[in-house]
N, C-alpha and C positions, 0 to 999 in steps of 0.2 A: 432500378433499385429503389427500395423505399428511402422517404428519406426522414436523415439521423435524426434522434430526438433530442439527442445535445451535444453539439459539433463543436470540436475543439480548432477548426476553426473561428479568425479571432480571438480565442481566449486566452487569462495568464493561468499558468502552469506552475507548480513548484512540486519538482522531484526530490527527495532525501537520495543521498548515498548514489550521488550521480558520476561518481570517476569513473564507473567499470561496470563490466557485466551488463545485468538487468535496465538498474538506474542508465548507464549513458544509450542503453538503446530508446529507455525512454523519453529520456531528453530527445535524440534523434527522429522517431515516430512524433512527439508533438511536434517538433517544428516539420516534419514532412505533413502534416494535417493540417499547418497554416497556425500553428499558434501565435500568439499578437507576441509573447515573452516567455521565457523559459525561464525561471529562478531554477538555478542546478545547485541546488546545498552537497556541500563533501565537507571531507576536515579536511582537504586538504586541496582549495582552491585552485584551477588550471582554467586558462581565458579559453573562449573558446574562437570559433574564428567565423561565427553568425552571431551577427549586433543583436539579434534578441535574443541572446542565452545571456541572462547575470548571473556569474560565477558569486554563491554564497560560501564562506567560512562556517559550517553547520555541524557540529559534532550535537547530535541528538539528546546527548547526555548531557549536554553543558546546557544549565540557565539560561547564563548569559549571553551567550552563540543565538540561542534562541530570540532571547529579547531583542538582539540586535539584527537581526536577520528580520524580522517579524516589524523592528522599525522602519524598517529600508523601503516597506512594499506598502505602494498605495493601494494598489489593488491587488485581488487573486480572485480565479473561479476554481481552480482545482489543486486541490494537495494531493500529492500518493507520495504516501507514506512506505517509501524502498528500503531503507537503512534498516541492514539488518546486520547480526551476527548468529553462525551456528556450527559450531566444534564437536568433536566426538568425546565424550567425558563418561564420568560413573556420575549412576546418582547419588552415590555416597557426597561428592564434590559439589558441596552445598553454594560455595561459593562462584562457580559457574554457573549454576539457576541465577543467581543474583545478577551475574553481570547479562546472561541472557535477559532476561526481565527488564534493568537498566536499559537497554536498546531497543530489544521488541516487543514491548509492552510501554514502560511508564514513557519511552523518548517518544513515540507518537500520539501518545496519549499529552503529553505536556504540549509539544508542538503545534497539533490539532486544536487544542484548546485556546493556544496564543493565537491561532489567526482563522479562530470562530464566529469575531465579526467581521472583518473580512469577507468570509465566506457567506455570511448570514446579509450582508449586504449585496454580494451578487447574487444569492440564490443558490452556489455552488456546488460542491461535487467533495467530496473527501472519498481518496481509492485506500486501503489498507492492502499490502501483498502480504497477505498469509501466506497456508503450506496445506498440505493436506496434512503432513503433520502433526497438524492442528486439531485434525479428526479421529486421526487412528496414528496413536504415541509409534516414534523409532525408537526400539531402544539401544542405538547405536549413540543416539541424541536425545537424552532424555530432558538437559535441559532446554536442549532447542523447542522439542517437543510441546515439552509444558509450557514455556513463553507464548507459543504460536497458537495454543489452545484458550490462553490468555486474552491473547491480542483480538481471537476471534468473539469472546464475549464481549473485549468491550466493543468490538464493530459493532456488533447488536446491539448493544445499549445505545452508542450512540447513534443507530438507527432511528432509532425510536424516538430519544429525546431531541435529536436535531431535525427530525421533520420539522419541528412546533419553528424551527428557524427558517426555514424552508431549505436545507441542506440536507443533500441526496447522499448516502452515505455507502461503498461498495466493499466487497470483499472477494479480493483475486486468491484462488485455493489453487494453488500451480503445483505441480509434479516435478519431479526432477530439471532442473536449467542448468543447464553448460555454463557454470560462473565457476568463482575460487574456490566457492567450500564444495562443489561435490568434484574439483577437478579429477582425484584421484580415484574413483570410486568409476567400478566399471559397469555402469548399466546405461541404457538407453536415458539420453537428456533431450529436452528442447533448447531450443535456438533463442539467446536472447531476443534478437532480433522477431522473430516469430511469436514469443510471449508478446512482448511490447505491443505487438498491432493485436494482438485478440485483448488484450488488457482496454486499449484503445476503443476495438471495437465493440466490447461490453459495456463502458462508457456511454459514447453515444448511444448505445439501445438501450441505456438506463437500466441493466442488469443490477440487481441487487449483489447477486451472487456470481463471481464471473472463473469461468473453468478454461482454462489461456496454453491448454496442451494435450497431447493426443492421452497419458493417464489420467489427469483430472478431468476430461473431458467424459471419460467412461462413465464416473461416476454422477453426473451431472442431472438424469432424468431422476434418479434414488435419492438424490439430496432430496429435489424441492419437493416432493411428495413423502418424503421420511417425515419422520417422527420431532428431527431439529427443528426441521421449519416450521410444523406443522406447531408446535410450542411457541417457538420464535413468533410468530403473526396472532397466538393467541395472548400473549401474554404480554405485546406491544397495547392491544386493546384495554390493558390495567389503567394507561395514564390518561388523565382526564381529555374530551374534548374540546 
């Protein structure tokens, strides 16, 4: 096998929204990879029972959770930003965009930003889990939708602007996952579990863009040859050398 270009072996690790679903299989896959530490941000704190996982008090929306979670850590190589919310609503329900937004947009966008030197210190790795979502609106989820299409520009921007850190910045576009929000909803999902190691293994291959399930993964050769990227990599070349 080739080998990885940035192995989570050794490294610290901080997952958002790590009680359940997505997040605790990611917490799990990095310490199956050797990770040196786990920060597991939740609101709502549980120990875990491997000495490198530190359980954070993180509700993404709060300041202050932030500041003090973000004091705690001498180091970090990698954030992936998991904490999300996404409801079925109208889009009349202005105020549902809002609290969408609030969590999957400005909370990793605030979070990211507190532990940018951090990462500009190690060299590091910032993961965003997007949706595809993101690309093509539910209108079951409108304001899911529009959050996740959000959160996907600002990955790109901060692609761009945190190279100049030397911080690698990724964006996991996943399909349906067997978690809370699509429990009841009857169509084909992926395995948290199985996310997690392809989420993983776009990481080390230093994936910009990482596709972590059998429908995102269809879409995969059309992305990076589309018209997005093809914008995306011309319009990174704006900021100065």
């Amino acid at each position: 096998m080739p080998k990885s270009e940035r192995p989570v072996t050794g490294r610290i690790v901080l997952v958002t929204g790590a009680n359940r679903g997505l997040g605790h299989a990611l917490v799990e896959e990095a310490l199956h990879r050797g990770a040196k530490r786990v920060y597991a941000g939740m609101r709502t704190p549980v120990d875990h029972s491997d000495s490198r996982v530190v359980t954070l008090p993180l509700d993404v929306t709060d300041g202050a959770q932030i500041k003090a979670a973000v004091k705690s850590m001498e180091d970090l190589d990698v954030i992936i930003n998991n904490a999300g919310v996404g409801t079925y609503d109208e889009l009349d329900d202005r105020a549902a965009i809002g609290d969408h937004l609030a969590v999957n947009l400005y909370g990793p966008y605030e979070l990211t930003q507190a532990v940018l030197p951090l990462l500009a210190a190690s060299r590091g790795d910032v993961v965003n889990i997007l949706s595809l979502a993101g690309l093509a609106a539910l209108p079951t989820m409108p304001a899911y939708s529009i959050s996740k299409a959000a959160a996907l520009s600002l990955t790109q921007v901060q692609r761009a602007l945190f190279a100049m850190h030397g911080v690698r910045v990724h964006a996991v576009l996943t399909g349906p996952v067997d978690t809370d929000m699509t429990r009841a909803v009857n169509i084909p999902k992926a395995a948290p579990a199985a996310v997690a190691k392809a989420v993983y293994d776009g990481l080390e291959a230093d994936q910009e863009d990482i596709f972590p399930d059998a429908m995102s993964v269809s879409i995969e050769a059309a992305w990076d040859a589309g018209a997005n990227k093809m914008l995306e990599r011309a319009t990174s070349g704006l900021l100065p050398s």
